[in-house]
Chimera marker file (.cmm) of the C-alpha trace (Angstrom):
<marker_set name="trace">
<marker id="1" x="16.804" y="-4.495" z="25.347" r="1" g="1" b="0" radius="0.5"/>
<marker id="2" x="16.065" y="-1.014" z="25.416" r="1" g="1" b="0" radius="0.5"/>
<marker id="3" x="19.873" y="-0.128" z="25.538" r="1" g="1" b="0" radius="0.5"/>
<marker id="4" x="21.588" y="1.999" z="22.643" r="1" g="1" b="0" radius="0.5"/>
<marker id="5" x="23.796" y="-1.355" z="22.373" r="1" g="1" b="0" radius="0.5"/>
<marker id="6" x="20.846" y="-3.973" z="22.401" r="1" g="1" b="0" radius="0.5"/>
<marker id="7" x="18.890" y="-1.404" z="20.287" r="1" g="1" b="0" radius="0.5"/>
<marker id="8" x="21.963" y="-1.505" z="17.336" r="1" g="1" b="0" radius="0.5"/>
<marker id="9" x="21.710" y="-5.337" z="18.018" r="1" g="1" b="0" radius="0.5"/>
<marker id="10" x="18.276" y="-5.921" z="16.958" r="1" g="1" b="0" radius="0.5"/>
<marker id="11" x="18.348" y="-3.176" z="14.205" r="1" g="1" b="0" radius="0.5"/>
<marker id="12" x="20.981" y="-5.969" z="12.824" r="1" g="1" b="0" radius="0.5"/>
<marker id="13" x="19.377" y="-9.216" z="13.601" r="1" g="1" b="0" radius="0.5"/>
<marker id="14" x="16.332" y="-7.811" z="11.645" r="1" g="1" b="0" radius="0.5"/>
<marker id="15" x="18.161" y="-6.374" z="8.955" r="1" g="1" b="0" radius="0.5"/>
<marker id="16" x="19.700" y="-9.502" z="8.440" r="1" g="1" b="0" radius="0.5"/>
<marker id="17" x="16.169" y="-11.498" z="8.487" r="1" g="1" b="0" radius="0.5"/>
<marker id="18" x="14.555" y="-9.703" z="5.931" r="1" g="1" b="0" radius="0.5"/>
<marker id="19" x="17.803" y="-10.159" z="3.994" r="1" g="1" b="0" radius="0.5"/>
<marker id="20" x="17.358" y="-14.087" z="4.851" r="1" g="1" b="0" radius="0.5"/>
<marker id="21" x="13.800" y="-13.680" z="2.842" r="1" g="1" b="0" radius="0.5"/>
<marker id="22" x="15.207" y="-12.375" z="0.137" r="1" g="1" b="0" radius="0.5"/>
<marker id="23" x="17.401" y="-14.452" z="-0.339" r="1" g="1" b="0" radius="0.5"/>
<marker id="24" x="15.188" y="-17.875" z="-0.030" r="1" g="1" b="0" radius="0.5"/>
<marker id="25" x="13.082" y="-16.359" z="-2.557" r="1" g="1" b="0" radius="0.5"/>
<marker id="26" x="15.761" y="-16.631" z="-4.705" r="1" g="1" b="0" radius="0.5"/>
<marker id="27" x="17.470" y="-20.068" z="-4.900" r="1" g="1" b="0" radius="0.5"/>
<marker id="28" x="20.327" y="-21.052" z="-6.701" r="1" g="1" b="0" radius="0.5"/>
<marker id="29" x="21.370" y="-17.308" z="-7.551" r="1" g="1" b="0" radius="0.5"/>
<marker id="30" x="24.099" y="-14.717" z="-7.313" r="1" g="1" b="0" radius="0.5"/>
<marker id="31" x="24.357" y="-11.728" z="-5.183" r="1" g="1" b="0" radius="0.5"/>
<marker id="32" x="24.613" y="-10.060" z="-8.160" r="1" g="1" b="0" radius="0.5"/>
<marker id="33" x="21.417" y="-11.195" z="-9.470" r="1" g="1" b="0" radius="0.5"/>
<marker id="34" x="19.579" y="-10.987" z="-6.306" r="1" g="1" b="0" radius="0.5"/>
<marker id="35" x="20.434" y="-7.550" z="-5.953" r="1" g="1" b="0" radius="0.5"/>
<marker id="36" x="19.968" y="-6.613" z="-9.730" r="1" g="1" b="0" radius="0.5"/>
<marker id="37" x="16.363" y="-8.313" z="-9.520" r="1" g="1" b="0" radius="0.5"/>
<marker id="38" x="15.572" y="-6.595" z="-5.744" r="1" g="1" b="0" radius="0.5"/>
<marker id="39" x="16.593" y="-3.141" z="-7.961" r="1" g="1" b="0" radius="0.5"/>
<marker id="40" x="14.672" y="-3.715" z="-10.448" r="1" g="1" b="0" radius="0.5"/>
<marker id="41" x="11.619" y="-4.911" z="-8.273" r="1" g="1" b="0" radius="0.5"/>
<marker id="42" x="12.597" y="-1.385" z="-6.305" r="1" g="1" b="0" radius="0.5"/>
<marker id="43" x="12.591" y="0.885" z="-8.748" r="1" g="1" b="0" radius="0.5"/>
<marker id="44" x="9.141" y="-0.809" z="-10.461" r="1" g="1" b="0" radius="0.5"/>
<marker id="45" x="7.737" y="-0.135" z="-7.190" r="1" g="1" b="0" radius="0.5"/>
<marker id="46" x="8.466" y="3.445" z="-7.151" r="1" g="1" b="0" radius="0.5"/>
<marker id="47" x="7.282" y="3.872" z="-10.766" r="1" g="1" b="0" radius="0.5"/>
<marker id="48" x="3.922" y="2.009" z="-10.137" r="1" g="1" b="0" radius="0.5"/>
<marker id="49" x="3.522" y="4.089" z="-6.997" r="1" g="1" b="0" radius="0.5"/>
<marker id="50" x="4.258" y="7.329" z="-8.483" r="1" g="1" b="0" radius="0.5"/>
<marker id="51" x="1.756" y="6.331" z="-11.728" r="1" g="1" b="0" radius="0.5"/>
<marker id="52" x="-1.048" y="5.130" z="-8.949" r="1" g="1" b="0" radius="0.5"/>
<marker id="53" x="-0.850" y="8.411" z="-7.349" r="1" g="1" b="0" radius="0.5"/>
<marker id="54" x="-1.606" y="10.255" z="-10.051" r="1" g="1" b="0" radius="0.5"/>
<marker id="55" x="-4.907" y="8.017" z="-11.041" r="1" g="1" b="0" radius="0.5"/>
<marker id="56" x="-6.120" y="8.106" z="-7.398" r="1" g="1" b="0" radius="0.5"/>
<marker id="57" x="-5.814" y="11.873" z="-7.574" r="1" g="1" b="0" radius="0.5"/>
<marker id="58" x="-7.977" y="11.653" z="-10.829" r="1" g="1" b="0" radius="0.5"/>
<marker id="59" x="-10.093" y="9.714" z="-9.523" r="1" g="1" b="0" radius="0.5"/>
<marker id="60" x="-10.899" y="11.213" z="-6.136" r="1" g="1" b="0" radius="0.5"/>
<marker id="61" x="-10.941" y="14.603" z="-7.783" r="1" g="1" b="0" radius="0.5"/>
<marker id="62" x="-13.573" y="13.246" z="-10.319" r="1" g="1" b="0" radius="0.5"/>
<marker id="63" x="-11.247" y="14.161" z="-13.474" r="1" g="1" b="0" radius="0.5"/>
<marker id="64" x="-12.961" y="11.843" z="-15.810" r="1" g="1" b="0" radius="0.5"/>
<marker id="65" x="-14.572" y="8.487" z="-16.714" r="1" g="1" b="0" radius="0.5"/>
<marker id="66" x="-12.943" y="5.553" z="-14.107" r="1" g="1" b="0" radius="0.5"/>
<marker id="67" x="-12.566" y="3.423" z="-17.072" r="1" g="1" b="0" radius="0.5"/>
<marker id="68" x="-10.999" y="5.892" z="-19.147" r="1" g="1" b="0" radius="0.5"/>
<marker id="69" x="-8.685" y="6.796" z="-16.152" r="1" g="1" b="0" radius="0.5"/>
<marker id="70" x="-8.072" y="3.255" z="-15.074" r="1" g="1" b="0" radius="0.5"/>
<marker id="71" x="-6.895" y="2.405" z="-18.918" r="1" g="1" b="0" radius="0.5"/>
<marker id="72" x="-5.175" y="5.059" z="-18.798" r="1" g="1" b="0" radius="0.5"/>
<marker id="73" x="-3.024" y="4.479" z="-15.799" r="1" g="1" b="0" radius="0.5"/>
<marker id="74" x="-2.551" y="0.989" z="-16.755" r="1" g="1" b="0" radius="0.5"/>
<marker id="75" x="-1.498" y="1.743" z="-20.067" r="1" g="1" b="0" radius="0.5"/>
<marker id="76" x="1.556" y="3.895" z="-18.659" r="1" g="1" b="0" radius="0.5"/>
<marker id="77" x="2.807" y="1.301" z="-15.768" r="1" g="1" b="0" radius="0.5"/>
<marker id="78" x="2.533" y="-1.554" z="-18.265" r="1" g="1" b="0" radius="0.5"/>
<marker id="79" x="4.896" y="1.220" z="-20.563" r="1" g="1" b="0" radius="0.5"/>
<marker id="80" x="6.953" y="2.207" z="-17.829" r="1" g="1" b="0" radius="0.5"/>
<marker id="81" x="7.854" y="-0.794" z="-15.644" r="1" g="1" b="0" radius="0.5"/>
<marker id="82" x="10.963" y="-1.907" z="-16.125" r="1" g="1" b="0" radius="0.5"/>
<marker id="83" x="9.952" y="-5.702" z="-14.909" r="1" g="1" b="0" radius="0.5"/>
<marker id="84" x="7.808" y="-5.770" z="-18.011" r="1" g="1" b="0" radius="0.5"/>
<marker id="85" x="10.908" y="-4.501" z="-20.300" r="1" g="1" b="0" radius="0.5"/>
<marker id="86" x="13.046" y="-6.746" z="-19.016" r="1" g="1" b="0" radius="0.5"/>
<marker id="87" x="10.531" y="-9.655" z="-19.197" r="1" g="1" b="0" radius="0.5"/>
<marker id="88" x="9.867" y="-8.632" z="-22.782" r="1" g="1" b="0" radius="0.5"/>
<marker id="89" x="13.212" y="-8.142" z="-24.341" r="1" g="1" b="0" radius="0.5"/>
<marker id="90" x="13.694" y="-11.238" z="-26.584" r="1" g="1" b="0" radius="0.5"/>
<marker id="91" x="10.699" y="-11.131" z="-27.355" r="1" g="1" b="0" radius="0.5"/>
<marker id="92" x="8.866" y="-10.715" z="-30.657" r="1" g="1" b="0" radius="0.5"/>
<marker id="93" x="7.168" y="-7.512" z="-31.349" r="1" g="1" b="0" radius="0.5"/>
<marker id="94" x="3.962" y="-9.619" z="-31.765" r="1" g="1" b="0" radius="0.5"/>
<marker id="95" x="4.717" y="-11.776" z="-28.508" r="1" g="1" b="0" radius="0.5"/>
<marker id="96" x="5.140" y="-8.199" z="-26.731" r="1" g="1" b="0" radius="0.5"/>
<marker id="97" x="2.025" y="-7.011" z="-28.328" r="1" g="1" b="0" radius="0.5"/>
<marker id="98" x="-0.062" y="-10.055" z="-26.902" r="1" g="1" b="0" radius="0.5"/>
<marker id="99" x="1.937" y="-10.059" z="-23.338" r="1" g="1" b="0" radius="0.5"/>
<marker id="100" x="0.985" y="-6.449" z="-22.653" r="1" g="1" b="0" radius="0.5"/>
<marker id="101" x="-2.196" y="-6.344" z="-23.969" r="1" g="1" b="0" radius="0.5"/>
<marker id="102" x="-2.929" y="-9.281" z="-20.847" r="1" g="1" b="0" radius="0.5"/>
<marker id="103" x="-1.310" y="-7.396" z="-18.618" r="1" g="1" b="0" radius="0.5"/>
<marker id="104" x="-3.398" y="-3.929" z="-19.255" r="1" g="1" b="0" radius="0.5"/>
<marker id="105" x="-6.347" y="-5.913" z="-19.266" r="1" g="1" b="0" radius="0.5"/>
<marker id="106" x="-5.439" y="-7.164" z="-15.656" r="1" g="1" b="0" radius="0.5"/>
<marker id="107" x="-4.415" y="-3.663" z="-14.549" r="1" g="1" b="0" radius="0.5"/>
<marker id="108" x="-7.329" y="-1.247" z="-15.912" r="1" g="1" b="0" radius="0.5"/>
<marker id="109" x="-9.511" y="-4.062" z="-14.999" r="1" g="1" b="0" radius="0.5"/>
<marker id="110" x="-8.092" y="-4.367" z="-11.116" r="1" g="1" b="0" radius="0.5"/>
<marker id="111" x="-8.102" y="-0.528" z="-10.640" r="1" g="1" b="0" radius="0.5"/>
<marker id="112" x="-11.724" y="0.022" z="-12.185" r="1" g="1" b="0" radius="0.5"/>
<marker id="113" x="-12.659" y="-2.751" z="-9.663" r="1" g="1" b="0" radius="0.5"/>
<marker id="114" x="-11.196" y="-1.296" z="-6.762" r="1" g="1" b="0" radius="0.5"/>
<marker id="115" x="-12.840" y="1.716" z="-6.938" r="1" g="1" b="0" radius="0.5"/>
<marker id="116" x="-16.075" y="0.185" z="-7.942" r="1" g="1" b="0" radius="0.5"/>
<marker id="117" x="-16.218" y="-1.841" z="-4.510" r="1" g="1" b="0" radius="0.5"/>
<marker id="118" x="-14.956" y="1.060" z="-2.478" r="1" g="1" b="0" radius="0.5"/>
<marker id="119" x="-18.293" y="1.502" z="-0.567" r="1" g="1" b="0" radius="0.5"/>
<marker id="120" x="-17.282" y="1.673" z="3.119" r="1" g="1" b="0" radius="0.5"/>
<marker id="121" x="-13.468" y="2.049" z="2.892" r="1" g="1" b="0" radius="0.5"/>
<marker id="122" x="-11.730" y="5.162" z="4.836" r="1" g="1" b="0" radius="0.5"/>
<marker id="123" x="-10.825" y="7.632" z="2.404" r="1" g="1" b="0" radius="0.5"/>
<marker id="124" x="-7.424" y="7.967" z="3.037" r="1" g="1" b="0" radius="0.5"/>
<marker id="125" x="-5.500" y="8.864" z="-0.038" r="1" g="1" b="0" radius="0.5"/>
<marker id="126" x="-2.119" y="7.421" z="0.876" r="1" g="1" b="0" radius="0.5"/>
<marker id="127" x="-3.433" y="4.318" z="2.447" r="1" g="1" b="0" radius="0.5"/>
<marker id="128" x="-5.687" y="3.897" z="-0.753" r="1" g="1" b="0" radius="0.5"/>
<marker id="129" x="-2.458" y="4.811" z="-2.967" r="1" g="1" b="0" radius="0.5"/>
<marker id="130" x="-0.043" y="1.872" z="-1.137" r="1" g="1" b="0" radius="0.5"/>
<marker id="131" x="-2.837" y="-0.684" z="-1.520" r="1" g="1" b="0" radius="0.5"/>
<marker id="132" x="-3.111" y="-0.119" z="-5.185" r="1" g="1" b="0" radius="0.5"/>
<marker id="133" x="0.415" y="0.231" z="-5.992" r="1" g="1" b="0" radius="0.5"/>
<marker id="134" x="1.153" y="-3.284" z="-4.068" r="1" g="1" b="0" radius="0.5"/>
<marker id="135" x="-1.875" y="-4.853" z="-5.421" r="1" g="1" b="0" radius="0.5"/>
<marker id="136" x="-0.438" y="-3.505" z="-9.070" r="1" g="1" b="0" radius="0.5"/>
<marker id="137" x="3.073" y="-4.350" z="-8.588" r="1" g="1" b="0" radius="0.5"/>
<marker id="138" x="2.303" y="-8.308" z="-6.931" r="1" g="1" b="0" radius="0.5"/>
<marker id="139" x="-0.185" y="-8.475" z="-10.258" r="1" g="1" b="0" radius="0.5"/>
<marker id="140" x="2.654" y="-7.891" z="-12.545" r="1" g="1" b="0" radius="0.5"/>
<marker id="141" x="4.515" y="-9.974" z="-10.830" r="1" g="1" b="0" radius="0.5"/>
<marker id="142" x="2.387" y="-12.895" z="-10.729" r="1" g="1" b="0" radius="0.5"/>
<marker id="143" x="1.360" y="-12.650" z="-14.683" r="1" g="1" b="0" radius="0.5"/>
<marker id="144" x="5.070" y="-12.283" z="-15.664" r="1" g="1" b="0" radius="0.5"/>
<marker id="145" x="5.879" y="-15.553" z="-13.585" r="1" g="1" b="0" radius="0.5"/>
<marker id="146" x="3.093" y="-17.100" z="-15.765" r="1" g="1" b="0" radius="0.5"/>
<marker id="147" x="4.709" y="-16.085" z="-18.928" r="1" g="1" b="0" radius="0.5"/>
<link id1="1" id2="2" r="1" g="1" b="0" radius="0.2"/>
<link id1="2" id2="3" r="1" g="1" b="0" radius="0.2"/>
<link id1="3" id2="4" r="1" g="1" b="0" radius="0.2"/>
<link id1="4" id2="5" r="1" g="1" b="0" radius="0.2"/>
<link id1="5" id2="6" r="1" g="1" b="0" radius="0.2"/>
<link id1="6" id2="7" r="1" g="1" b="0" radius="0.2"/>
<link id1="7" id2="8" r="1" g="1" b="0" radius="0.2"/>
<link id1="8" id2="9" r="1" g="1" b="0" radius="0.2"/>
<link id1="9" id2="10" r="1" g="1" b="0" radius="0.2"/>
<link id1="10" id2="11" r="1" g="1" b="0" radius="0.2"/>
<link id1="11" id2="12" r="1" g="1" b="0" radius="0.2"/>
<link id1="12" id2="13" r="1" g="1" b="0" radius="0.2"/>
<link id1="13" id2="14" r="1" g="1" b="0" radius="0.2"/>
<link id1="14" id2="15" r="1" g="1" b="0" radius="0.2"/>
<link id1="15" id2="16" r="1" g="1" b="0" radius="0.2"/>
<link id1="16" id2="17" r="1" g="1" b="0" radius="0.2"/>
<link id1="17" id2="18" r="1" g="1" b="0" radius="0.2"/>
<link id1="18" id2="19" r="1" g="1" b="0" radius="0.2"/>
<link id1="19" id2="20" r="1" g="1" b="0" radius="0.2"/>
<link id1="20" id2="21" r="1" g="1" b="0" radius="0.2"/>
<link id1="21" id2="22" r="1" g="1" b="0" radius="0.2"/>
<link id1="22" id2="23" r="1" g="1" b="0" radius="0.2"/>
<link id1="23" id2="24" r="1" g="1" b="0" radius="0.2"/>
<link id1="24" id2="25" r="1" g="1" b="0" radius="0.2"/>
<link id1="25" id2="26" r="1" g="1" b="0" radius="0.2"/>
<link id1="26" id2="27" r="1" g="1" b="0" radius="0.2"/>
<link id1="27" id2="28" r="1" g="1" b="0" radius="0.2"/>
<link id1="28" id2="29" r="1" g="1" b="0" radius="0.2"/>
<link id1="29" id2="30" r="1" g="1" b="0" radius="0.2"/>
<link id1="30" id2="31" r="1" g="1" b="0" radius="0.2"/>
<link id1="31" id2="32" r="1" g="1" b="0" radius="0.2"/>
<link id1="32" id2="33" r="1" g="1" b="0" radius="0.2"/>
<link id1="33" id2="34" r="1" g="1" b="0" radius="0.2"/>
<link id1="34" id2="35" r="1" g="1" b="0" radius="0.2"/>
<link id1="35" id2="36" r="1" g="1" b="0" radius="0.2"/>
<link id1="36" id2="37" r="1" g="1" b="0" radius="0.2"/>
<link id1="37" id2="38" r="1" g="1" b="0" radius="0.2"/>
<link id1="38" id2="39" r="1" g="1" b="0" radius="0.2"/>
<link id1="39" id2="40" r="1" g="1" b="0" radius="0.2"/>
<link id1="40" id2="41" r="1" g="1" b="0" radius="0.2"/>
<link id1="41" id2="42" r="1" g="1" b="0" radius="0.2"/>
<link id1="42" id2="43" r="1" g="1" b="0" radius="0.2"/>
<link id1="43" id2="44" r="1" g="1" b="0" radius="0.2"/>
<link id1="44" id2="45" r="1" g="1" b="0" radius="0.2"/>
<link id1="45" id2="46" r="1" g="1" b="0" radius="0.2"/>
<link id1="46" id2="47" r="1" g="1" b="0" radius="0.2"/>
<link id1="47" id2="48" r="1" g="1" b="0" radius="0.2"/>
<link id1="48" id2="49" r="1" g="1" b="0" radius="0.2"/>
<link id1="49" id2="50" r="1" g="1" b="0" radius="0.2"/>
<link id1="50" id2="51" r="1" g="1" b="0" radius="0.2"/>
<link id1="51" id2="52" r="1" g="1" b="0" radius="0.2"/>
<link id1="52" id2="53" r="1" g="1" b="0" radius="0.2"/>
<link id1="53" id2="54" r="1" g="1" b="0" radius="0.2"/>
<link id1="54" id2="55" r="1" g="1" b="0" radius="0.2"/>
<link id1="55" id2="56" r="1" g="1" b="0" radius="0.2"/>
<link id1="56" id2="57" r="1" g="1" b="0" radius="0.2"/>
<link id1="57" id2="58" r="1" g="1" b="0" radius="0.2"/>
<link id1="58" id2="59" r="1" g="1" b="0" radius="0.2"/>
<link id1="59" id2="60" r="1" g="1" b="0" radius="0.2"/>
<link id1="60" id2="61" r="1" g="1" b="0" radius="0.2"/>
<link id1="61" id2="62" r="1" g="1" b="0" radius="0.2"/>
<link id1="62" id2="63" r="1" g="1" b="0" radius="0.2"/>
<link id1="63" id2="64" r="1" g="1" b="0" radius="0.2"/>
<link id1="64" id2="65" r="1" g="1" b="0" radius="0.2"/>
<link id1="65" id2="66" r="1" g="1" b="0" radius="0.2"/>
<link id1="66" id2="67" r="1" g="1" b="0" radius="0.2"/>
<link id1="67" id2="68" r="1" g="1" b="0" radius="0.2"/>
<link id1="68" id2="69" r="1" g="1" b="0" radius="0.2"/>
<link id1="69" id2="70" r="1" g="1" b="0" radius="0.2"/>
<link id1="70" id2="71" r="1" g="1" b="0" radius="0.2"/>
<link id1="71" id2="72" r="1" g="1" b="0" radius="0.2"/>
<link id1="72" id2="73" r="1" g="1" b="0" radius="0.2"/>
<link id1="73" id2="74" r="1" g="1" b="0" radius="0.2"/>
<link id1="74" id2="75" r="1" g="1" b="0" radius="0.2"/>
<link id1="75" id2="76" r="1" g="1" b="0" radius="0.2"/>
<link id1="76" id2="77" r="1" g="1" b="0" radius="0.2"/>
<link id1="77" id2="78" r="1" g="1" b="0" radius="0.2"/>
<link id1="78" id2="79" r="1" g="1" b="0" radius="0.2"/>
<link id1="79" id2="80" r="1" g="1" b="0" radius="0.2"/>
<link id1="80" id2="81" r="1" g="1" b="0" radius="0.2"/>
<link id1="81" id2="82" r="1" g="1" b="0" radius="0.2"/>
<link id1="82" id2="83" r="1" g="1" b="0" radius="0.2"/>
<link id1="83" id2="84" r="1" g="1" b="0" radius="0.2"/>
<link id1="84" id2="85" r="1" g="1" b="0" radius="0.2"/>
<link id1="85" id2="86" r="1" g="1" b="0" radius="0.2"/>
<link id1="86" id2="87" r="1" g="1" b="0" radius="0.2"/>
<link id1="87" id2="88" r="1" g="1" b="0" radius="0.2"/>
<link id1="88" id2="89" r="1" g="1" b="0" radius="0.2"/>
<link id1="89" id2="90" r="1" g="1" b="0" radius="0.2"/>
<link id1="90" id2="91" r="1" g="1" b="0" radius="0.2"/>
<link id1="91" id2="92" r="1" g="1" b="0" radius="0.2"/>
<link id1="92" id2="93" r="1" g="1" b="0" radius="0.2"/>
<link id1="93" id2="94" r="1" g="1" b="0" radius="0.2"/>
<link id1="94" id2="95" r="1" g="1" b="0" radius="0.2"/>
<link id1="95" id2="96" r="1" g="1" b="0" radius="0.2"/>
<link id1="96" id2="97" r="1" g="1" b="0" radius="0.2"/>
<link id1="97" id2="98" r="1" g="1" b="0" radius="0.2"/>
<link id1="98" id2="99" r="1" g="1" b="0" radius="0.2"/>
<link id1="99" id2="100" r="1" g="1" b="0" radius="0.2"/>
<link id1="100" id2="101" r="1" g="1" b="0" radius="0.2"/>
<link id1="101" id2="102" r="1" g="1" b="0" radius="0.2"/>
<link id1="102" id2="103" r="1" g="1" b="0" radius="0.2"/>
<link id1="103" id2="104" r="1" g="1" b="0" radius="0.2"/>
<link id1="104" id2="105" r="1" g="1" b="0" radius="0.2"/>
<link id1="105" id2="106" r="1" g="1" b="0" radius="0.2"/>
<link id1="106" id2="107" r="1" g="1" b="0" radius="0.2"/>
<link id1="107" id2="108" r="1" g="1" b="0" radius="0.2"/>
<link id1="108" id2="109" r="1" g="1" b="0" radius="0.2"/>
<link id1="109" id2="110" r="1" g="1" b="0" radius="0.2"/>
<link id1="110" id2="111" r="1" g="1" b="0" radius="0.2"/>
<link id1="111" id2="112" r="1" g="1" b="0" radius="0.2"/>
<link id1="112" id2="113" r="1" g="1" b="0" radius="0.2"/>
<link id1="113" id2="114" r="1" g="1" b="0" radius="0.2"/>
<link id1="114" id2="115" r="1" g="1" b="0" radius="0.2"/>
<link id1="115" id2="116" r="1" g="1" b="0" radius="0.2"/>
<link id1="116" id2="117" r="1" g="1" b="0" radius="0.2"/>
<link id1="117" id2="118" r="1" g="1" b="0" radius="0.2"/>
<link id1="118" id2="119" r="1" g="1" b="0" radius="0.2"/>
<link id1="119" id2="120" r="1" g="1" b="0" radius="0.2"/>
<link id1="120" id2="121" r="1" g="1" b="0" radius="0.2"/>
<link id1="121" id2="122" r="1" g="1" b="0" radius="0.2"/>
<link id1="122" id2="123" r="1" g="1" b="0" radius="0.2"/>
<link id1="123" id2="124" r="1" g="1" b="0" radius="0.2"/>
<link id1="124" id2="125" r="1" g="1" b="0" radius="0.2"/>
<link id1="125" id2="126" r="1" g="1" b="0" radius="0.2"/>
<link id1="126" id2="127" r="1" g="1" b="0" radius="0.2"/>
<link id1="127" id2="128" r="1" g="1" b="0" radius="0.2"/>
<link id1="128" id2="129" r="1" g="1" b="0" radius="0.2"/>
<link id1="129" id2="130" r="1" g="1" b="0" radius="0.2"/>
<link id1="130" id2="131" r="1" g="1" b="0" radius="0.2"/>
<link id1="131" id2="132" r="1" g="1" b="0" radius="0.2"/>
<link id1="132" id2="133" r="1" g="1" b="0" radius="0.2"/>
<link id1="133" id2="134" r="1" g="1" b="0" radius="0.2"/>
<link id1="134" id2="135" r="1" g="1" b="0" radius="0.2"/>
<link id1="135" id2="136" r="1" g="1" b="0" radius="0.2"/>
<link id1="136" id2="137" r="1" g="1" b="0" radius="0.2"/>
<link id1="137" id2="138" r="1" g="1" b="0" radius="0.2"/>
<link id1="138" id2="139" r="1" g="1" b="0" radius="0.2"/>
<link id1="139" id2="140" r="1" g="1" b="0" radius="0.2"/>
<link id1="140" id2="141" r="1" g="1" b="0" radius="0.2"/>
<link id1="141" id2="142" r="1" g="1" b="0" radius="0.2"/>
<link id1="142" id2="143" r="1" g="1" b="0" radius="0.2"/>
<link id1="143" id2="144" r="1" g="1" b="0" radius="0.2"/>
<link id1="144" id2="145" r="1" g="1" b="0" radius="0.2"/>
<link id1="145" id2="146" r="1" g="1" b="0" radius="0.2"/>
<link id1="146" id2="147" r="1" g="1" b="0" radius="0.2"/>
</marker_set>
């Protein structure tokens, strides 16, 4: 179909299938919660990714100890995501304490990894930046599921 009519037709069909995902990966639930959670999960993304960037650049500019930065950088997604606030928000302050202290663990412990294995990887600084931020932002999501 390489018409401009066939072309709009499959721009729809696969529109429509990712939407299809979504939505199986949320059963029993509203539009409005669908879309509220696919937000949220949007603008975490875009948070993570923007936090990432800013430790890879560290990093590959040699700005300090990759402990240090990798704390560091976990300490302000785990602060910033709004997954984790929304996750957290009847919570006690003690319960919150624990909860993100697991979660920084997993994080500053993931990123110093990462970069300790990196022997024979491509240094490509964007490639390296969407890896981390989808490895990040699936993490969270898998501890906050355990929670």
């Amino acid at each position: 179909m390489n018409s401009p009519l066939g072309n709009k037709l499959k721009e729809i069909f696969d529109s429509n299938r990712k939407a299809a995902e979504i939505i199986k990966k949320h059963p029993g639930q509203s539009f409005e919660q669908i879309k509220k959670t696919f937000d949220l999960n949007v603008s975490a993304h875009v948070i993570v990714s923007n936090h990432i960037g800013l430790f890879v650049s560290n990093v590959l500019n040699r700005k300090g100890d990759l402990a240090i930065l990798a704390g560091s950088a976990a300490k302000r997604i785990v602060l910033s995501d709004p997954r984790i606030a929304a996750a957290f928000q009847k919570l006690k302050p003690e319960e919150k304490a624990a909860r993100a202290e697991k979660i920084f663990d997993a994080l500053a412990s993931g990123l110093t990894s990462y970069f300790e294995n990196f022997k024979g990887k491509e240094l490509d600084r964007a490639a390296i930046i969407e890896e981390l931020t989808t490895k990040v932002t699936k993490k969270i999501a898998e501890i906050l599921s355990k929670f």
